[in-house]
N, C-alpha and C positions, 0 to 999 in steps of 0.2 A: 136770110133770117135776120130779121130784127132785134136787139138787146134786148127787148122786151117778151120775147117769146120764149122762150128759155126759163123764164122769172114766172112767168103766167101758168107752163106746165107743172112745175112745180111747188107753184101756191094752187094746183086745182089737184095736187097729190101725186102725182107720179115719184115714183120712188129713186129715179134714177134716168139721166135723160141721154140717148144713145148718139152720135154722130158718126155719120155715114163719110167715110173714108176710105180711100184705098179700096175703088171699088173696080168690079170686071164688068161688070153689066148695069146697065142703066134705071138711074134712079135721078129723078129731079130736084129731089132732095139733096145730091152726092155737094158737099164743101170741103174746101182745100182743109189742108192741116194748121196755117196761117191761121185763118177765122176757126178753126176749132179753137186752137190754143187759146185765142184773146177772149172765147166766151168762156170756155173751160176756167180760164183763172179769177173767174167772179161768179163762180157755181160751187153748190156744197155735196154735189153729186153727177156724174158725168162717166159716158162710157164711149168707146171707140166703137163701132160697128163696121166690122170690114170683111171684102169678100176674099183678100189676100188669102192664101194656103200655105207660106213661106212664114215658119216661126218666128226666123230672123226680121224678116219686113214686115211682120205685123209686131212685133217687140218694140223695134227702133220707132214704129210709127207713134206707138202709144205710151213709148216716151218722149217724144216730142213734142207731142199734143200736152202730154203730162196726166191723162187718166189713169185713174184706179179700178175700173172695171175695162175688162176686153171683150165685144160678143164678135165669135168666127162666125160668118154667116154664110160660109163655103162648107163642102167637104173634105175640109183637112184629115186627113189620117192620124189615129192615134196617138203614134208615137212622136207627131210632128204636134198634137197638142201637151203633150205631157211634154216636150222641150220645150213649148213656149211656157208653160208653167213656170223651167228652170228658168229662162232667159228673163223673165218679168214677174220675179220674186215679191209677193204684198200684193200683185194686181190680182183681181177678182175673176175667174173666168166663166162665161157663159158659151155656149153652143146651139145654136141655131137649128135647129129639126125642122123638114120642112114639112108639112103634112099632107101627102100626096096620094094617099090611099093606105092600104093595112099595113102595104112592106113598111111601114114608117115605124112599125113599134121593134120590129130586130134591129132596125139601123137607130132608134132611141134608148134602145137598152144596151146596145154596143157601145156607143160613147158615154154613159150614165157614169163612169168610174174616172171618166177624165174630167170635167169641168164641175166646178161650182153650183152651176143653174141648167138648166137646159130653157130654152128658149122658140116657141112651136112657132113656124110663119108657112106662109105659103110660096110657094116658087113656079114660073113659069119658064120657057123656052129662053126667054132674054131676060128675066128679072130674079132676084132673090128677094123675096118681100114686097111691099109696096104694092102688089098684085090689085086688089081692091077686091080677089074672091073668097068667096067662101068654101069651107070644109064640113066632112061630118063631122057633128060635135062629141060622139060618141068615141070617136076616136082620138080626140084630144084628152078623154077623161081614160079610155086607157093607156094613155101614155104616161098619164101621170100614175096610175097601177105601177104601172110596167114599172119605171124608174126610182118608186120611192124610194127610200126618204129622197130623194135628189129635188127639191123647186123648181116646178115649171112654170115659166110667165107664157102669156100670152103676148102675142107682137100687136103693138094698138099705135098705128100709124095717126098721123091727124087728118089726113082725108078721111079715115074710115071714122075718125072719132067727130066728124063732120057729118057723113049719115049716120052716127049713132050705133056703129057698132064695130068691133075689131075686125083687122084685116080681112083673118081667116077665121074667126071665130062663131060667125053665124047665129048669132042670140045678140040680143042687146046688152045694155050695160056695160058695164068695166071690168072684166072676167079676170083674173087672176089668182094663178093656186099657186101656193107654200107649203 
């Protein structure tokens, strides 16, 4: 990643720019914590994204990076997200949903009381995110039903923001619901 890519996401509006860390399955995107930290400290918005499920090792990761946002992009259990709340007190949390068919709205409305945001992507056999497929859209819009008032983003990769449209979200544009 470039100094300048970072700077460019964020002058084209992104609210928040994620770095993929501490991951279990493969992403080409995935950077040490080293080049997180040195970009992170010339950024006014920045999150961890990590597939870890250990509150402790994703706590210590994303203070070493030094971020204020954390998104679990695993299935962490509950009670192992509500620790990580304790353990990285001020940090912001979001939660990763993947959207893999219907069962997606019990398992989005089960985690709704723990995190901050909830966060919709798609996952495959070896990847969490990053996929390049698409989902029904109909079921992204009840998810956000399902969990109001709770924010749900849209995961908007730069390949897909390359063909013009999210990950998983199968419409064009820049889809984001608050």
């Amino acid at each position: 990643m470039s100094e300048e890519e970072p700077r460019a996401a964020l002058d084209c509006g992104a609210a928040a720019l994620g770095f993929l860390i501490g991951l279990t399955r493969r992403a080409e995107d995935a950077i040490g914590a080293a080049e997180a930290r040195a970009i992170v400290s010339q950024l006014p918005s920045e999150a961890v994204v990590t597939h870890l499920r250990d509150p402790e090792r994703v706590a210590d990761l994303s203070a070493s990076v030094g971020v204020r946002t954390i998104q679990v992009h695993d299935d962490m259990i509950i009670p192992d997200l509500r620790r990580l709340r304790v353990l990285a007190p001020g940090t912001r949390l979001l939660k990763s949903v993947h959207v893999t068919g219907e069962d997606v709205l019990g398992r989005a409305l089960s985690y709704a009381a723990a995190p901050d945001a909830t966060a919709l992507d798609c996952r495959t056999a070896d990847r969490l995110g990053g996929t390049g497929l698409t989902h029904d859209w109909s079921i992204s819009a009840r998810i956000v039903e399902v969990v109001a008032p709770l924010p749900v983003y849209l995961a908007w990769g730069a390949a897909a923001r390359e063909r013009g449209r999210g990950d998983c979200a199968g419409a064009p544009g820049r889809p984001r619901w608050t």
